[in-house]
C-alpha positions as protocol buffer text, in pm:
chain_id: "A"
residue {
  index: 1
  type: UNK
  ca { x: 56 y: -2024 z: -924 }
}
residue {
  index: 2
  type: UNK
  ca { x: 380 y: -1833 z: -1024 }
}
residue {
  index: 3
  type: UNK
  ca { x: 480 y: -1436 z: -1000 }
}
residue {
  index: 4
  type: UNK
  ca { x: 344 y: -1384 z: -1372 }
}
residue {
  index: 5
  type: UNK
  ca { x: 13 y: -1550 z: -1332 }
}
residue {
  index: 6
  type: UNK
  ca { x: -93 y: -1456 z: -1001 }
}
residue {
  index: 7
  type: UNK
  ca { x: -358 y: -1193 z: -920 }
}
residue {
  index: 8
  type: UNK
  ca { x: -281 y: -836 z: -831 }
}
residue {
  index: 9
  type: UNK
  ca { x: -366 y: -777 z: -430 }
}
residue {
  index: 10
  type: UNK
  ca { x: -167 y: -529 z: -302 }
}
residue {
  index: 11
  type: UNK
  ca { x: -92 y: -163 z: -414 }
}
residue {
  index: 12
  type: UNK
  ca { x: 194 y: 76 z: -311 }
}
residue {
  index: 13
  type: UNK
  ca { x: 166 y: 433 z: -271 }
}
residue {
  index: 14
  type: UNK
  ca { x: 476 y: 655 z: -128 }
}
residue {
  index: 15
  type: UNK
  ca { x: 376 y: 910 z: 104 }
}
residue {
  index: 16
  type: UNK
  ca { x: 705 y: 979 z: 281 }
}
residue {
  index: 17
  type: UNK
  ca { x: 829 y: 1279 z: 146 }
}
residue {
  index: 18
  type: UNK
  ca { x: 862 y: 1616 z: 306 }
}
residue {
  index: 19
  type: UNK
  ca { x: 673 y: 1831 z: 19 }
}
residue {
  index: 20
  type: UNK
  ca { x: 906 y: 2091 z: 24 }
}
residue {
  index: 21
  type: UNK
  ca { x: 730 y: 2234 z: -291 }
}
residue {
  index: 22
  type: UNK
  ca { x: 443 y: 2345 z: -119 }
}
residue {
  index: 23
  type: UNK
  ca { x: 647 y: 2476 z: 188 }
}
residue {
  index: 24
  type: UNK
  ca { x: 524 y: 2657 z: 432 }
}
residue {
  index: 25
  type: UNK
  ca { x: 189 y: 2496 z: 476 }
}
residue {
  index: 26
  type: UNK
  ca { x: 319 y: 2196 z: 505 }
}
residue {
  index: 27
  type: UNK
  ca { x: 529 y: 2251 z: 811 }
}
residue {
  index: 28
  type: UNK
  ca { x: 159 y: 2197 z: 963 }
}
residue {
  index: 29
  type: UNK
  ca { x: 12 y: 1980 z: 711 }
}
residue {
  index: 30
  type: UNK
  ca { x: 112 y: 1669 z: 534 }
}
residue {
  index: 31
  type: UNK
  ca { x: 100 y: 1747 z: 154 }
}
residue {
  index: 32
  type: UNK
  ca { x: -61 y: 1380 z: 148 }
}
residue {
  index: 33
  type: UNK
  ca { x: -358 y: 1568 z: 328 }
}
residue {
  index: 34
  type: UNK
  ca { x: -441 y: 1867 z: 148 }
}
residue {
  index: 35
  type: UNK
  ca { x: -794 y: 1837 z: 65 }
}
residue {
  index: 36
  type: UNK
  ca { x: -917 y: 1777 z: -270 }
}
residue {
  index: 37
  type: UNK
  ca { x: -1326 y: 1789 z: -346 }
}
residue {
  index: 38
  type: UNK
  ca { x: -1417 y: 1441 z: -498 }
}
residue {
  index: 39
  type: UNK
  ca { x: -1729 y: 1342 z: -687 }
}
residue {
  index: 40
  type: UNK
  ca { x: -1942 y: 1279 z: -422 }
}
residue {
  index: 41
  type: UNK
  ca { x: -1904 y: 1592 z: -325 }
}
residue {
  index: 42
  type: UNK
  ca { x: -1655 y: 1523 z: 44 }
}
residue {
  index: 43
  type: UNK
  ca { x: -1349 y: 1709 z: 57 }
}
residue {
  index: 44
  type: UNK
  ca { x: -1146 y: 1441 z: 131 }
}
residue {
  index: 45
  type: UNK
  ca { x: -726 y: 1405 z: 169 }
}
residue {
  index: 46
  type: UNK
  ca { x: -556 y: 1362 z: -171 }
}
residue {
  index: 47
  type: UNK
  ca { x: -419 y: 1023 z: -9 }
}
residue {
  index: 48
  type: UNK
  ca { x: -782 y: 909 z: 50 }
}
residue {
  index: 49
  type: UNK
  ca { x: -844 y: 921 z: -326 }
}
residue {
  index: 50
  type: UNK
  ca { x: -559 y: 745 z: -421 }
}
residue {
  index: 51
  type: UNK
  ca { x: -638 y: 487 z: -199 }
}
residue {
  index: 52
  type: UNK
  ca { x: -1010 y: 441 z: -305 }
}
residue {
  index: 53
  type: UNK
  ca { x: -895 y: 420 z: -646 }
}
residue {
  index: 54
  type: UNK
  ca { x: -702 y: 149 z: -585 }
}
residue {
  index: 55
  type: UNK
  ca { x: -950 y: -40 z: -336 }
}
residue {
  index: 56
  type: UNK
  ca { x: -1207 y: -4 z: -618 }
}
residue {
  index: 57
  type: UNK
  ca { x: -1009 y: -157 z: -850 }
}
residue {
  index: 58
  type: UNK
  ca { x: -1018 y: -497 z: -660 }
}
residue {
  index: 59
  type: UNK
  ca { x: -731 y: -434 z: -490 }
}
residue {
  index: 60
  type: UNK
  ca { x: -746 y: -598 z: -172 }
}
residue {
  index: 61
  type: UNK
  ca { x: -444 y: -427 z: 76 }
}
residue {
  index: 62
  type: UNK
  ca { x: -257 y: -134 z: 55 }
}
residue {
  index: 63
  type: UNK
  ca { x: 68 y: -54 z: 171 }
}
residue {
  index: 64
  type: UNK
  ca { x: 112 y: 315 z: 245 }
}
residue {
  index: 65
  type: UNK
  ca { x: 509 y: 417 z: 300 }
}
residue {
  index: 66
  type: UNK
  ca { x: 532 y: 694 z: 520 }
}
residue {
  index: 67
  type: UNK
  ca { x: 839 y: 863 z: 751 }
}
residue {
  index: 68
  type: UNK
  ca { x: 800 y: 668 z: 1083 }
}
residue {
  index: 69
  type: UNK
  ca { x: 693 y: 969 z: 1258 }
}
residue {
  index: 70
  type: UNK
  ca { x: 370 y: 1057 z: 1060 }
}
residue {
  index: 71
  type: UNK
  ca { x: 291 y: 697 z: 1119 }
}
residue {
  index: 72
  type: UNK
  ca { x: 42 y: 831 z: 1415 }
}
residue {
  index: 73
  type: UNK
  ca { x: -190 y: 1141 z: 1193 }
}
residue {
  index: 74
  type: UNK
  ca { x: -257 y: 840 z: 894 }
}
residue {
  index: 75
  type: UNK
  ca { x: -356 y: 598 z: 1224 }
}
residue {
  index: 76
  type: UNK
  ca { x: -566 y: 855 z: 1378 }
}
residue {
  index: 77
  type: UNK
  ca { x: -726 y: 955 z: 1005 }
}
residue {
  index: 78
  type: UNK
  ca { x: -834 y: 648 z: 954 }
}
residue {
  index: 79
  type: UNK
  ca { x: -928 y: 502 z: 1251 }
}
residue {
  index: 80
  type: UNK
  ca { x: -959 y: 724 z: 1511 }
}
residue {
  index: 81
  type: UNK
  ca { x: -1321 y: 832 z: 1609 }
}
residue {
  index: 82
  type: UNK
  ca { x: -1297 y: 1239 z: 1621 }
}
residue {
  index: 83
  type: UNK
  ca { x: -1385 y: 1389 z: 1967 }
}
residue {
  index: 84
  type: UNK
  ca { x: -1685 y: 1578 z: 1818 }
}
residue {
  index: 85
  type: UNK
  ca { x: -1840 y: 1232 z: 1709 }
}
residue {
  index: 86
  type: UNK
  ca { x: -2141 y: 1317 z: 1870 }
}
residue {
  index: 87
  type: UNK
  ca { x: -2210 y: 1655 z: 1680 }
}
residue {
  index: 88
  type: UNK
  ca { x: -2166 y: 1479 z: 1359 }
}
residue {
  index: 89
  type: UNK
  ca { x: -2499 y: 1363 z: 1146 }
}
residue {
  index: 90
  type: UNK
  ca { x: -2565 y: 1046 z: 1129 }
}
residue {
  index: 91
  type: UNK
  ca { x: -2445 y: 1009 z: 820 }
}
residue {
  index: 92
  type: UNK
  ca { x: -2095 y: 1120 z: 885 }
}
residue {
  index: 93
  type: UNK
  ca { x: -2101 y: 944 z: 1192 }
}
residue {
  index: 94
  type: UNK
  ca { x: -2191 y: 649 z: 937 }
}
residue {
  index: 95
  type: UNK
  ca { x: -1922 y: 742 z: 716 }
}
residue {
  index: 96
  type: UNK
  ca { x: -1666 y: 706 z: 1033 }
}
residue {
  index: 97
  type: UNK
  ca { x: -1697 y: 332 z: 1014 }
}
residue {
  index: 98
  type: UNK
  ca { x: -1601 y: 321 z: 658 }
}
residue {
  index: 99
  type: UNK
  ca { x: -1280 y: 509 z: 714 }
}
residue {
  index: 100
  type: UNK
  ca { x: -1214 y: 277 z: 994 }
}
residue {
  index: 101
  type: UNK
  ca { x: -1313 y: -43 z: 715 }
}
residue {
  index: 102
  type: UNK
  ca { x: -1038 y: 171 z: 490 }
}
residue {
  index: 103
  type: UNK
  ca { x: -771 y: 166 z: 752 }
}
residue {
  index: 104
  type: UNK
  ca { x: -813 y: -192 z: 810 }
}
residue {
  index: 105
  type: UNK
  ca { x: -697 y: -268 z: 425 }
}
residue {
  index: 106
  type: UNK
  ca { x: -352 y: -47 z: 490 }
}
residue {
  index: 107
  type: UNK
  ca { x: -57 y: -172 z: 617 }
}
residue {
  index: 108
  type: UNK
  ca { x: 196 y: 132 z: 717 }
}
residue {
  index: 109
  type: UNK
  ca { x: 528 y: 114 z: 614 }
}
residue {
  index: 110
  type: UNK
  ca { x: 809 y: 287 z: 729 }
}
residue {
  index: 111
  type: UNK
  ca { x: 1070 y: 490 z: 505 }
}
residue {
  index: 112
  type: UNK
  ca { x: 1369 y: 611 z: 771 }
}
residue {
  index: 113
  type: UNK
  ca { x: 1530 y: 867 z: 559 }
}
residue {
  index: 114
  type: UNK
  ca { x: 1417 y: 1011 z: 236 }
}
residue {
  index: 115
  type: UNK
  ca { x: 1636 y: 934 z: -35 }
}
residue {
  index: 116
  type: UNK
  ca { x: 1442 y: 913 z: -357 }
}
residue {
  index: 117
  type: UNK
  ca { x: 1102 y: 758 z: -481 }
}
residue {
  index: 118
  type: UNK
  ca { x: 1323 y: 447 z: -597 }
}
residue {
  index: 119
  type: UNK
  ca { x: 1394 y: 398 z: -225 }
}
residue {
  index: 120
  type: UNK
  ca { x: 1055 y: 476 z: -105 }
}
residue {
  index: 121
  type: UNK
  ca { x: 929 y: 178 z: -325 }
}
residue {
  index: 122
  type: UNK
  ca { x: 1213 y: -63 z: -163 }
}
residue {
  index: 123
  type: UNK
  ca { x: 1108 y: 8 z: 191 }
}
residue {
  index: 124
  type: UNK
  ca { x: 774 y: -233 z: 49 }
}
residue {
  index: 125
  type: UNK
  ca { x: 996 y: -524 z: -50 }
}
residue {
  index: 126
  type: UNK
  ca { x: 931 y: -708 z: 275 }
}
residue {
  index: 127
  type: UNK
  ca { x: 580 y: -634 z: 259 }
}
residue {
  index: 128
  type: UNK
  ca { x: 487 y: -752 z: -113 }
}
residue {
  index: 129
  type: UNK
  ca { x: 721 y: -1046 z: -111 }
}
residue {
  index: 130
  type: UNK
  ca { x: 731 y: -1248 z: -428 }
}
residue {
  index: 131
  type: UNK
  ca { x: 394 y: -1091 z: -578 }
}
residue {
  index: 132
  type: UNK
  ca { x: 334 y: -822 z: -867 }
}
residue {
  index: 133
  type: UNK
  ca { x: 187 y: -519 z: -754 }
}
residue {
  index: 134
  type: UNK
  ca { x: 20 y: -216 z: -886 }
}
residue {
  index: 135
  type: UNK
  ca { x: 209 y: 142 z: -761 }
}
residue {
  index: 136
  type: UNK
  ca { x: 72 y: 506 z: -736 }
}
residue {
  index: 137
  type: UNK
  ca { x: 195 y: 813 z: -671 }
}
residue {
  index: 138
  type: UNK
  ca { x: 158 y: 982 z: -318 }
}
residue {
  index: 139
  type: UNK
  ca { x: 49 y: 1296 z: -538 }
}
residue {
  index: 140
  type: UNK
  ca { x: -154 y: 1240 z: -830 }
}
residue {
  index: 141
  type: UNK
  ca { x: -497 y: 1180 z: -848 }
}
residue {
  index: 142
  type: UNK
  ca { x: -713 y: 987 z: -1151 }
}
residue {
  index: 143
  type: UNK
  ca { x: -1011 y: 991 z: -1338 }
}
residue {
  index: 144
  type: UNK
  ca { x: -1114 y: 783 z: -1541 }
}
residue {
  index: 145
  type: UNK
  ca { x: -1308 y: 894 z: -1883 }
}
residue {
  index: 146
  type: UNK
  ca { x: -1465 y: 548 z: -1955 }
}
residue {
  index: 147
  type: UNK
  ca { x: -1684 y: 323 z: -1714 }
}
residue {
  index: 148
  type: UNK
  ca { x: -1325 y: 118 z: -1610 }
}
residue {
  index: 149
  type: UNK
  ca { x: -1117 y: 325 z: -1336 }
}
residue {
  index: 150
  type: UNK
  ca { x: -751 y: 429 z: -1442 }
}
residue {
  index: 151
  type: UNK
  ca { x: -640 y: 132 z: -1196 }
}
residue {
  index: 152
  type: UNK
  ca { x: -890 y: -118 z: -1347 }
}
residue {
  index: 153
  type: UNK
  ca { x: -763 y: -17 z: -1701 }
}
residue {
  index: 154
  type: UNK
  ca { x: -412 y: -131 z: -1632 }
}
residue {
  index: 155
  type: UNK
  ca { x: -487 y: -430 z: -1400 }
}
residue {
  index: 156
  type: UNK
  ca { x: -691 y: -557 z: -1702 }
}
residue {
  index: 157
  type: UNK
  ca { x: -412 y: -503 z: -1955 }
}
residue {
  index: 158
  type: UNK
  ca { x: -149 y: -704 z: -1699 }
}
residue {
  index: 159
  type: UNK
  ca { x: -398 y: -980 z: -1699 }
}
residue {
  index: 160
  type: UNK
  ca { x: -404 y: -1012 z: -2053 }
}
residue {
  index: 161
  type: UNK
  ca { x: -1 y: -997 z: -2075 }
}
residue {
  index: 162
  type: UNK
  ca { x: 156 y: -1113 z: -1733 }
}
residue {
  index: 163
  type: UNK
  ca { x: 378 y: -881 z: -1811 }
}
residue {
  index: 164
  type: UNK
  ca { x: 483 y: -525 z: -1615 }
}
residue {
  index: 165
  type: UNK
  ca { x: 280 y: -217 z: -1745 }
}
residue {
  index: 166
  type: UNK
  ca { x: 328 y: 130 z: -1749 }
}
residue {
  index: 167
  type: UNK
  ca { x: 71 y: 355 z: -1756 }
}
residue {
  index: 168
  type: UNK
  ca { x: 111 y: 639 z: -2003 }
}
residue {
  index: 169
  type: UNK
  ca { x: -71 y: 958 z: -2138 }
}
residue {
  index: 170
  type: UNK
  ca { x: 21 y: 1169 z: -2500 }
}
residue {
  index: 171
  type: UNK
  ca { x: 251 y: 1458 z: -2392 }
}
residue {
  index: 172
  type: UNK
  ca { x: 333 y: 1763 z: -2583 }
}
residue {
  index: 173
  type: UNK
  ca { x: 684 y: 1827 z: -2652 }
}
residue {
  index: 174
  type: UNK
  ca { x: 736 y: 2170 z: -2490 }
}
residue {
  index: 175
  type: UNK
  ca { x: 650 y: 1938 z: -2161 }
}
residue {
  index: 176
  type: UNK
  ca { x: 847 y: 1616 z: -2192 }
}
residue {
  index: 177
  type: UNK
  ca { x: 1156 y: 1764 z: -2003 }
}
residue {
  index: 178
  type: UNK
  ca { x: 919 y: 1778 z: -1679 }
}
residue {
  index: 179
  type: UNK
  ca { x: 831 y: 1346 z: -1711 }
}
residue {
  index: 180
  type: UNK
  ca { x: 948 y: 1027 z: -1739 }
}
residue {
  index: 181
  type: UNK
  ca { x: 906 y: 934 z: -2092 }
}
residue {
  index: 182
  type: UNK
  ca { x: 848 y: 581 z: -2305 }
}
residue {
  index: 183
  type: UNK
  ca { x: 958 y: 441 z: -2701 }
}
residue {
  index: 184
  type: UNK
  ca { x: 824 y: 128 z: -2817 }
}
residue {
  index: 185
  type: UNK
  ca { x: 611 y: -13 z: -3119 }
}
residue {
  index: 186
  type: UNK
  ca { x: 212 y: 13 z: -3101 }
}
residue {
  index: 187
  type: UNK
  ca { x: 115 y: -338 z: -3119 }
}
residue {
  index: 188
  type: UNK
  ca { x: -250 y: -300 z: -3027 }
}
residue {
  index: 189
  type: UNK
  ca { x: -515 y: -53 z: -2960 }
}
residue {
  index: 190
  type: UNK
  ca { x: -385 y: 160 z: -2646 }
}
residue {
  index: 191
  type: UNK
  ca { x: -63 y: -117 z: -2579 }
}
residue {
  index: 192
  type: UNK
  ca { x: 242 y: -50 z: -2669 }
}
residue {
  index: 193
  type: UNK
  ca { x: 563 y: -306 z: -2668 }
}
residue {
  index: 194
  type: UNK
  ca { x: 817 y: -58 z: -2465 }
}
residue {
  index: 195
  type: UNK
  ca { x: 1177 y: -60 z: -2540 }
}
residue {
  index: 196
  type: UNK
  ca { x: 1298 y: 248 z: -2332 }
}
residue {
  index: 197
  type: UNK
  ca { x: 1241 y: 404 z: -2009 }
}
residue {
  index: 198
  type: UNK
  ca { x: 1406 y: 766 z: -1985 }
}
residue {
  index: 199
  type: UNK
  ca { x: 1354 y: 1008 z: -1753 }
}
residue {
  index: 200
  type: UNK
  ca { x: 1272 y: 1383 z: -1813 }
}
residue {
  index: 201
  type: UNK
  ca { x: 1447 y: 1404 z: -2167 }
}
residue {
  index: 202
  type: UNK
  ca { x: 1494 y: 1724 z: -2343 }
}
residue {
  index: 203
  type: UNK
  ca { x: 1317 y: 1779 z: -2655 }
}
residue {
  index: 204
  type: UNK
  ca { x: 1615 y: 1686 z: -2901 }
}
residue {
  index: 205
  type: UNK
  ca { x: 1703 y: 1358 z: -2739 }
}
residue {
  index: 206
  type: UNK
  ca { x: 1305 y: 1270 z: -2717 }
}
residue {
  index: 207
  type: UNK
  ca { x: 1265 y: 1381 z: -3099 }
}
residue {
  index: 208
  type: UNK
  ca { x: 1604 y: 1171 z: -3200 }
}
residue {
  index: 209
  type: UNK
  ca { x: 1479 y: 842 z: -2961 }
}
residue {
  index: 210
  type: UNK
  ca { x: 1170 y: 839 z: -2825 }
}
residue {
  index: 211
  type: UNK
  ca { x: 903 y: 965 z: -3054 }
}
residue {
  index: 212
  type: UNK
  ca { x: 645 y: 618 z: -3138 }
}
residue {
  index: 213
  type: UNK
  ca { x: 563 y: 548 z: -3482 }
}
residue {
  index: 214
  type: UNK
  ca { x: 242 y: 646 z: -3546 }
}
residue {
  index: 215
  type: UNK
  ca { x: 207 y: 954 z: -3307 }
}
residue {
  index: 216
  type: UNK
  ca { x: 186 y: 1312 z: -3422 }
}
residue {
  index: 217
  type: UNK
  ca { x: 530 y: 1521 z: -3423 }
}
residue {
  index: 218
  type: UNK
  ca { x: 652 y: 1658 z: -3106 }
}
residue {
  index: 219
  type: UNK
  ca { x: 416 y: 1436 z: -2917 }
}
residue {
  index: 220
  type: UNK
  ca { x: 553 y: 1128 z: -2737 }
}
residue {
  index: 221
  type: UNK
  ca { x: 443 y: 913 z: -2419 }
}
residue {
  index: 222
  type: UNK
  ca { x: 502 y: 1009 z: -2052 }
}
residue {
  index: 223
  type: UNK
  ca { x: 457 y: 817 z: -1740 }
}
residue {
  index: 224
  type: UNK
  ca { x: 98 y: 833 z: -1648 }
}
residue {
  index: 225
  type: UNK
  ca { x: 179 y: 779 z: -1271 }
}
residue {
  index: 226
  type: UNK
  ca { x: 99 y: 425 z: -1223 }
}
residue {
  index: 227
  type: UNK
  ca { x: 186 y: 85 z: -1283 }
}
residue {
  index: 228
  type: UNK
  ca { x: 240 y: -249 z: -1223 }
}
residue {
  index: 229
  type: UNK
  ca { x: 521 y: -402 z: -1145 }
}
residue {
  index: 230
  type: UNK
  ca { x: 662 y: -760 z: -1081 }
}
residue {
  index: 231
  type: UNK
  ca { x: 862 y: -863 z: -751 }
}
residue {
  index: 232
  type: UNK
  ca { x: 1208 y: -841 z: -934 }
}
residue {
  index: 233
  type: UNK
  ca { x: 1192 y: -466 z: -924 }
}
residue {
  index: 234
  type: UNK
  ca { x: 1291 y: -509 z: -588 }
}
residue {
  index: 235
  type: UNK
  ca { x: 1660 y: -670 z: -691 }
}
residue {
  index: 236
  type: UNK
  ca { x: 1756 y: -367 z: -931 }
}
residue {
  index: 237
  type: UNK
  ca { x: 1659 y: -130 z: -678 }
}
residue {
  index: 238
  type: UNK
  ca { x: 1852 y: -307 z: -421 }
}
residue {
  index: 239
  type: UNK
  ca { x: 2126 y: -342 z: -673 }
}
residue {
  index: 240
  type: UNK
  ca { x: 2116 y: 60 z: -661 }
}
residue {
  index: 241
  type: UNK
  ca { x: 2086 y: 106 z: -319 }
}
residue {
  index: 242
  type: UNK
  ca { x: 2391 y: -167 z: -233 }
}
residue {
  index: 243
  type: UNK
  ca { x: 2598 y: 32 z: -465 }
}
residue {
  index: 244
  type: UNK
  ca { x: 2512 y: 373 z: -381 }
}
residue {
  index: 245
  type: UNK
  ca { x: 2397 y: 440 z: -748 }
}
residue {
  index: 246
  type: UNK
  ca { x: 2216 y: 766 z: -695 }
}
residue {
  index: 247
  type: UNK
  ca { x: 2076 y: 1018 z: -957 }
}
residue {
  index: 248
  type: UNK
  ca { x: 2095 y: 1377 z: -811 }
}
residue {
  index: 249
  type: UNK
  ca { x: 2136 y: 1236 z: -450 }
}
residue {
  index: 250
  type: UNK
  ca { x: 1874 y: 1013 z: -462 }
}
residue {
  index: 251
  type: UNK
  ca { x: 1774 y: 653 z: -573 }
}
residue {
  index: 252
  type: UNK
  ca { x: 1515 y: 643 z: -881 }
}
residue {
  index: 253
  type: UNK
  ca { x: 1309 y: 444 z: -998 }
}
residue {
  index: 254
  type: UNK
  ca { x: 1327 y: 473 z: -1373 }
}
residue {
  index: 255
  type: UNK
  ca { x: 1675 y: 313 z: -1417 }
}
residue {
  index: 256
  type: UNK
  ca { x: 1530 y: -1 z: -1247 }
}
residue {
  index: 257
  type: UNK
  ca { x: 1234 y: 22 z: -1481 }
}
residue {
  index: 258
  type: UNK
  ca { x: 1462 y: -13 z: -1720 }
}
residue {
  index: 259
  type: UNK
  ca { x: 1659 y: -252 z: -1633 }
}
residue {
  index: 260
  type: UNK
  ca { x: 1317 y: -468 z: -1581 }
}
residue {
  index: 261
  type: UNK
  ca { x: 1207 y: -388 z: -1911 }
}
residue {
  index: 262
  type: UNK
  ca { x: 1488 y: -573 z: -2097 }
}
residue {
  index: 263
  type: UNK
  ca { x: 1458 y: -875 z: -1846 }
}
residue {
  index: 264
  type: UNK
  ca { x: 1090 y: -931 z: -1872 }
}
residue {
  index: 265
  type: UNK
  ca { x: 971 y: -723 z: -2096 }
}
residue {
  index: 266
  type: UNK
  ca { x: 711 y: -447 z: -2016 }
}
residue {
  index: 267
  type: UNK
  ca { x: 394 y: -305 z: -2169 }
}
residue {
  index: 268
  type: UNK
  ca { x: 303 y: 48 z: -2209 }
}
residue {
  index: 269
  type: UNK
  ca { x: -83 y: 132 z: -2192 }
}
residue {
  index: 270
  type: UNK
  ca { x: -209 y: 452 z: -2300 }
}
residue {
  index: 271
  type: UNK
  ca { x: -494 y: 525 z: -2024 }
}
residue {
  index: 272
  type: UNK
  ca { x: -846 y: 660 z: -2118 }
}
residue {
  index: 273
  type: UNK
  ca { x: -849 y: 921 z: -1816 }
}
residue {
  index: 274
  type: UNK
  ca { x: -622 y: 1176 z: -1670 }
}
residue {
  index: 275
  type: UNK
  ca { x: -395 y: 1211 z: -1363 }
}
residue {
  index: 276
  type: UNK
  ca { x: -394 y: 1545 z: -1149 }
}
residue {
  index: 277
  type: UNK
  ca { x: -69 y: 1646 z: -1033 }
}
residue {
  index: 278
  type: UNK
  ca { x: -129 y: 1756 z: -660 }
}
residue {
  index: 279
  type: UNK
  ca { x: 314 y: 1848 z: -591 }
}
residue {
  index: 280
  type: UNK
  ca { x: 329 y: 2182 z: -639 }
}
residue {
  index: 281
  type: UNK
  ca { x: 88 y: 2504 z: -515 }
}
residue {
  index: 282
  type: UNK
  ca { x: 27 y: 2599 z: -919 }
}
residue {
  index: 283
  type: UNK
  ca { x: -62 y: 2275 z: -1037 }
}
residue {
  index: 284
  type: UNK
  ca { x: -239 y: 2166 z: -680 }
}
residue {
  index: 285
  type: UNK
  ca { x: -500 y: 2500 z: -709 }
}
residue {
  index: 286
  type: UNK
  ca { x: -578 y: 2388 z: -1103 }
}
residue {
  index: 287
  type: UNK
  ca { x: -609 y: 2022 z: -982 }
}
residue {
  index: 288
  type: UNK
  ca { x: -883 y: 2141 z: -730 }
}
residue {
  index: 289
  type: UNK
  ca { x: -1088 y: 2316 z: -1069 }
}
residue {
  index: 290
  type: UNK
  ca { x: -1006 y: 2085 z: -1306 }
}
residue {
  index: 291
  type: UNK
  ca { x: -1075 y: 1778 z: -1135 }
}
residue {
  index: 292
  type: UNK
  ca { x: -1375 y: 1856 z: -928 }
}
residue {
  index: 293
  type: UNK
  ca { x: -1494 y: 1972 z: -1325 }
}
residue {
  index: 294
  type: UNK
  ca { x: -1388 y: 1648 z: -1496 }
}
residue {
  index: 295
  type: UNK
  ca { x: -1604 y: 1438 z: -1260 }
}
């Protein structure tokens, strides 16, 4: 079985930055752990979620890329048995095994210094190896607004196309400056053939190159927050990192999106559900209503 016909197993999610954003608190706290009220009613960690969405999906390990020295507070979250065990009810003590059944699908990976989400996602080369893989952010969180999960939705539409996806969402154009944006021609229901990648345009340049056929003025398609990706991602971002090809310090991935996009070609896939932006204390405190309201 080749690259472009094999199944999706493994998912990356970058967890390795500092979260300056929501300094102070997280001097003390891990922005990856802020706690976030999910349907069934647990306040779990945002990285938690992100996990499970991805384990529910059928994904089968997950490689979580973290600064070497938080390594031990993921370890201990999910598979350390708390010293109050024995207060707990039964059913959280229950609910300890199946963190420690989570923790045995994720693989830790180390970032050393923290030079950009582009780099992040190379410090999982090694780990993926020659397979596609689906990627999430360290700091959104999905729902879904049909019976399919977010992940499913775009692990179905790469096995119908072998081909990279994006997943997108309709953003108004007073926004687009804050996201990484798509073009391309609708050639289906949802799919869309992509032709550029662009990060955070301003409104002119989005209006003059990226607005789809089809789609209402001054809307156009931003990055949803998850995709997947083939292997050869890997080589452009390496390609980046050999040369020392930063973008405002750091290495990104949208340039290497690109640059996959006119090798292999890529599909966009507008996703029936939402993502939650968890980054910043603003959006983080509307997350908390919105989300726990959408579910």
């Amino acid at each position: 079985m080749t690259e472009s016909t094999a199944k999706v197993r493994k998912a990356v999610i970058p967890a390795a930055g500092f979260g300056t954003r929501m300094f102070p608190v997280t001097k003390v706290v891990k922005k990856e752990l802020f706690p976030i009220i999910d349907k069934d009613g647990r306040a779990k960690p945002i990285i938690q979620i992100i996990i499970e969405e991805a384990i529910s999906s059928g994904i089968e390990q997950v490689g979580l890329v973290v600064q070497e020295s938080d390594s031990q507070i993921f370890t201990d979250y999910f598979q350390a048995i708390p010293s109050y065990y024995e207060k707990l009810s039964p059913e959280k003590q229950e609910y300890c095994q199946y963190l420690q059944n989570l923790g045995n699908k994720i693989t830790l990976l180390s970032q050393s210094e923290q030079v950009g989400y582009g780099h992040a996602v190379f410090c999982a080369k090694d780990w993926v190896r020659d397979e596609p893989f689906l990627l999430l952010l360290g700091d959104h969180i999905y729902a879904s607004e049909v019976t399919k999960s977010c992940a499913s939705q775009i692990l179905q539409v790469y096995e119908q196309t072998y081909k990279s996806v994006i997943g997108v969402r309709i953003i108004p154009g007073t926004e687009i400056h804050h996201y990484g944006c798509i073009s391309g021609n609708l050639v289906a229901d949802s799919l869309i053939n992509i032709e550029t990648i662009y990060e955070k345009p301003d409104l002119n340049y989005a209006r003059e190159k990226l607005h789809v056929a089809g789609m209402k003025e001054d809307e156009f398609l931003g990055v949803f927050g998850m995709y997947i990706l083939t292997s050869k991602i890997f080589d452009y971002l390496e390609e980046n990192i050999k040369q020392n090809a930063r973008d405002k310090g750091e290495f990104q991935l949208t340039s290497c999106l690109d640059k996959l996009q006119k090798t292999e070609g890529m599909t966009g896939y507008l996703v029936k559900g939402r993502c939650f932006d968890t980054g910043m204390p603003e959006v983080y405190r509307q997350t908390m209503i919105d989300f726990r309201n959408i579910i």
